[in-house]
N, C-alpha and C positions, 0 to 999 in steps of 0.2 A: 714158299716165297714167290713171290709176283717176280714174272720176269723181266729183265735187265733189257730197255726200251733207250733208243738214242736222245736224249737230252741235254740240255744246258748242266753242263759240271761232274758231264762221264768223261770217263776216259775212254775214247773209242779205239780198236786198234780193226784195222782192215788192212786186206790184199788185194792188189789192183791191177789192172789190164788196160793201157791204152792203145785204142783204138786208130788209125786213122780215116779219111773218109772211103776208103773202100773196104772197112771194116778188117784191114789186113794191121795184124799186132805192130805197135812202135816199141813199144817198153811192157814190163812185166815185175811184180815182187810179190813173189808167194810169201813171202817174208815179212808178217804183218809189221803196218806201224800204225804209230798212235797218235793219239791228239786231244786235248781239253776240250771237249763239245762248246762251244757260245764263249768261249773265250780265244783261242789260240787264232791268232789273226792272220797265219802263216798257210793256212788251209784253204782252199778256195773256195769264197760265197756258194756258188752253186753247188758244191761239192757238199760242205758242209750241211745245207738247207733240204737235197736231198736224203741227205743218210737220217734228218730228224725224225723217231719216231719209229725206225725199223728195229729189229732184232739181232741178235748171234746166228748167221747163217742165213741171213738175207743176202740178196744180189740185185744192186739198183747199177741200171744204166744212165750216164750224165753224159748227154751231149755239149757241148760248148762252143761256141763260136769264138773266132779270136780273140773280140773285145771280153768274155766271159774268163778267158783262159790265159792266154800267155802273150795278148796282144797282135796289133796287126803287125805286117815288116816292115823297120822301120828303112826306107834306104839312106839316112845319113849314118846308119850304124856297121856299113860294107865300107872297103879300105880295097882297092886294087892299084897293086904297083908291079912294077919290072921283079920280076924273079930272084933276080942278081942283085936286089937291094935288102931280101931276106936270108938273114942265117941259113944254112942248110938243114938245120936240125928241124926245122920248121916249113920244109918244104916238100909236105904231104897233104894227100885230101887226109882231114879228122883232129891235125895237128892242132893245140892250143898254145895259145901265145897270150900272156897277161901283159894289158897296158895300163898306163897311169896318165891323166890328165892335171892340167896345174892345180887343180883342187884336192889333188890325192885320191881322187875315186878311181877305183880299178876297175875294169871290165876285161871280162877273158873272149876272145877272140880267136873264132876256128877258123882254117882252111876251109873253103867249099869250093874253092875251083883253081885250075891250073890250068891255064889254054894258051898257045900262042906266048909265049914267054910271059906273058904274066901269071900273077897271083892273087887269090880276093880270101878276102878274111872277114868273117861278120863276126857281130858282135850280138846281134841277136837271138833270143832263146832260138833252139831248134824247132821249136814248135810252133812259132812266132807267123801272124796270117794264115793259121790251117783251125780247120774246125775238126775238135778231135772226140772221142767218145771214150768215157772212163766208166770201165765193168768193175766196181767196187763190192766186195762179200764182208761183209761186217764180220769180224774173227773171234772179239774180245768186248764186252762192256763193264766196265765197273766202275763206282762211285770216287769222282778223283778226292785225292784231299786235299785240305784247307790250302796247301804249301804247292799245288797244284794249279787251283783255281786262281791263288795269287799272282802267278807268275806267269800261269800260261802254257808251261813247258812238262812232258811228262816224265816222270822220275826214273821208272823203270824200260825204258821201251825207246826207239826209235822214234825221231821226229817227224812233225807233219808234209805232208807237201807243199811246196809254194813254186 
């Protein structure tokens, strides 16, 4: 049997490493997950486009720049106010706080700073204006099925990145 090659309508499952620019680790999951290859929209362009065509036990490196990846920073998405106008439970550096705006759309919102009696809370990924390098090892391929393909989403396994 010809071996299992990343294409449109595998299931791909990989373990990943990111990187940031001093090549020193942000994040880690030896814990493969998965993903519908040329379907699953949830996976990032270059991420995707590099793993087409590799093997079980390859290891491709994807550098990304902001706009590639998690975007630049946005500054109307930081919130700094008096200390004393946040709950206590909420006044740490890493803390998450979920907000809602008159539309209903939520966004969660960390601590990153505490200085001189205030407090700033972004709302932006953590990753958000850094150019970061993702060491992806392909784990698993196998042909998804129809209920797969339709949908996007993988039956057995952990979902993709986004």
């Amino acid at each position: 049997m010809a071996e299992q090659r990343v294409a449109d309508h595998k299931v791909v499952a990989f373990t990943f490493v990111i990187l940031d620019e001093n090549r020193q680790v942000m994040e880690q999951s030896d814990l493969p997950i998965s993903y519908v290859h040329g379907v699953d929209e949830r996976i990032i362009d270059k991420l995707a486009e590099a793993m087409a065509g590799h093997a079980v036990g390859d290891t491709i490196e994807v550098t990304l720049s902001p706009k590639e990846g998690f975007g630049e920073h946005d500054p109307d998405l930081t919130y700094t106010d008096d200390i004393d106008n946040v709950p206590a439970e909420y006044r740490q550096i890493g803390a998450e706080a979920m907000f809602q705006n008159e539309a209903g759309e939520t966004r969660t919102m960390v601590v990153t700073r505490i200085e001189d009696g205030k407090i700033t809370l972004d709302g932006n990924h953590p990753y958000a204006g850094r150019t970061i390098t993702y060491r992806l090892k392909i784990a698993d391929i196998r042909d998804a099925t129809t209920q797969e393909v339709g949908s996007g989403v993988v039956e057995d396994g952990l979902s993709a990145l986004h």
